[in-house]
N, C-alpha and C positions, 0 to 999 in steps of 0.2 A: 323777269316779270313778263307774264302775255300780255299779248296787246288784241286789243277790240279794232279790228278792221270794218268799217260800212262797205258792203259792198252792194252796187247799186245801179241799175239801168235810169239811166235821167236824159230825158228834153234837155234841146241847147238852150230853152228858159227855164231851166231847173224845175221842173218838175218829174216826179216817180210814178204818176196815177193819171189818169184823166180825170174829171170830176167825180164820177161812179165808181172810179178803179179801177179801171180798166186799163189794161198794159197792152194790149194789143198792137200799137206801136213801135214796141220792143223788136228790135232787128238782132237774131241770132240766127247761126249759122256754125255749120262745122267750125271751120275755122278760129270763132270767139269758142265753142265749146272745146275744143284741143286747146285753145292757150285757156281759160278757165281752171279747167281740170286738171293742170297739170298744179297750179296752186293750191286747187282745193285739195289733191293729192297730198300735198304735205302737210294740209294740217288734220288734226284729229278732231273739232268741236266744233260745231254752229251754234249761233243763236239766233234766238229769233222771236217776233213778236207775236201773240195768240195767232193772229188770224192766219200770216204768212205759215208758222208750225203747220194750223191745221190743213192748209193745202196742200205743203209741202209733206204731211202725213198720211193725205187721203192719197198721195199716187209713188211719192218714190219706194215704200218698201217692197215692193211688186210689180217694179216699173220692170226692170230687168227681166222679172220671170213670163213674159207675154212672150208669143209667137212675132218671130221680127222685131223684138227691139231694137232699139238702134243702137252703135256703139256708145255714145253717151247716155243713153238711160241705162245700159246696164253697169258702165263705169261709175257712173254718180249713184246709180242704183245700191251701188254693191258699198260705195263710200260712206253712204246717209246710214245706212244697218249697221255700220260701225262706228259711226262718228260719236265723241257724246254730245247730247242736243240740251241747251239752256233756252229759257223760256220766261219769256217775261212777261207776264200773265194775273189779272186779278180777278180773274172769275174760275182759272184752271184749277184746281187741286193734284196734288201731288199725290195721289194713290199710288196704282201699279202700272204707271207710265216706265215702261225698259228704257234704259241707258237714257235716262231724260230729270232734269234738274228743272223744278218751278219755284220761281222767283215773283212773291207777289207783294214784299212789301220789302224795310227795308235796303232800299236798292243799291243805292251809295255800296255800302258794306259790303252787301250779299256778291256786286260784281266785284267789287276791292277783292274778297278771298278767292275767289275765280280766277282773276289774273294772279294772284299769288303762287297758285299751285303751280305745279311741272307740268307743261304742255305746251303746243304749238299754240302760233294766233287763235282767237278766238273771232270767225265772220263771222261777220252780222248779216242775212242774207233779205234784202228787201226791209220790210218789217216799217215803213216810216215814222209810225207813230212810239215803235220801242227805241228807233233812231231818235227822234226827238228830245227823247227825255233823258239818253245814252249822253248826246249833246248837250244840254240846260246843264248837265252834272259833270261835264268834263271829261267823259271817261272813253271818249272814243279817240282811240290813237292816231287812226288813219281812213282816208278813204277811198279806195277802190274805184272809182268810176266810169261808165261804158257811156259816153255820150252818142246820143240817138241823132241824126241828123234830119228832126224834126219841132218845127214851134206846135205846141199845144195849146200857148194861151191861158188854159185854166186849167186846174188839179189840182193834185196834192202835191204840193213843194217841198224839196227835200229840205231845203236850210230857211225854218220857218223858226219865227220867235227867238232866233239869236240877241241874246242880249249883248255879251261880249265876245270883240272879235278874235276868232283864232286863226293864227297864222299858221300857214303850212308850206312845207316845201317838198317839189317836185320830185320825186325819186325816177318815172317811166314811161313813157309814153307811148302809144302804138296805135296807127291805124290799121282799120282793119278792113278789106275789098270792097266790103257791104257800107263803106260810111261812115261806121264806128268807129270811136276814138276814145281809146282806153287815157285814165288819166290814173297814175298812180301818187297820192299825197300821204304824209306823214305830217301829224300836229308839230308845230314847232312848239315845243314847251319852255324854249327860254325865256 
């Protein structure tokens, strides 16, 4: 069965966003992007929620083919063209979107037969508010996390309107030059 990984840059006060949304805070560097990609390497599918999609569609299909890209835009560049991309989406239509799945209502279900099929993990990249509701329905296995060594204060919070608690356990951990501190969890489901 695949699993729904969050994968997610978060405030040491859990937050993903500043008020506006702004992620500008966000500390990346070679180093997170070489250990990143070497995960995202292995798996075949993202998903992701409207708005995250359409950013992540206005720049990686042509990230690569620019004058001077950097080794990671053409790595991820080259990953995202191949990846299949889910979509969890209520205003998208599923026309003639290539290698791309929209998910606009029954959701429970539509991800249940997702993780059913034959494939690797399925990341969940950013997206807080398709996080959210991934969460309320139980369906996220694991989470990913790059903690920023910065307080915000105020934003968009990743673990908002939990009703009940879920327990995880620590599978990895890793700091990284810049401050970051990777945390790697899997839900306990017993």
């Amino acid at each position: 069965m695949r699993k729904i990984i969050s994968f997610m840059h978060i405030s040491l006060d859990g937050f993903v966003a500043g008020p506006n949304g702004e992620m500008n805070w966000i500390k990346v560097d070679e180093e997170i992007f070489d250990h990143v990609g070497k995960r995202i390497g292995e798996t075949d599918a993202a998903l992701y929620g409207r708005t995250t999609y359409e950013m992540m569609e206005n720049y990686w299909p042509t990230a690569g083919d620019k004058p001077g890209a950097s080794k990671h835009d053409l790595d991820h560049s080259t990953w995202y063209k191949k990846a299949h991309k889910v979509v969890l989406s209520k205003t998208m239509k599923d026309a003639s979107v290539t290698n791309t799945t929209i998910i606009s209502d029954n959701l429970a279900d539509r991800i249940n037969e997702i993780k059913q099929q034959p494939g690797s993990e399925l990341l969940l990249f950013g997206s807080p508010t398709a996080t959210h509701s991934l969460m309320q329905l139980g369906l996220i296995d694991g989470y990913w996390l790059f903690v920023n060594p910065i307080i915000l204060g105020r934003g968009i919070r990743l673990f908002a309107d939990i009703k009940d608690k879920i327990k995880l356990k620590l599978q990895t951990t890793r700091q990284f030059t810049s401050g970051v501190t990777e945390l790697n969890y899997i839900v306990d489901k017993q």
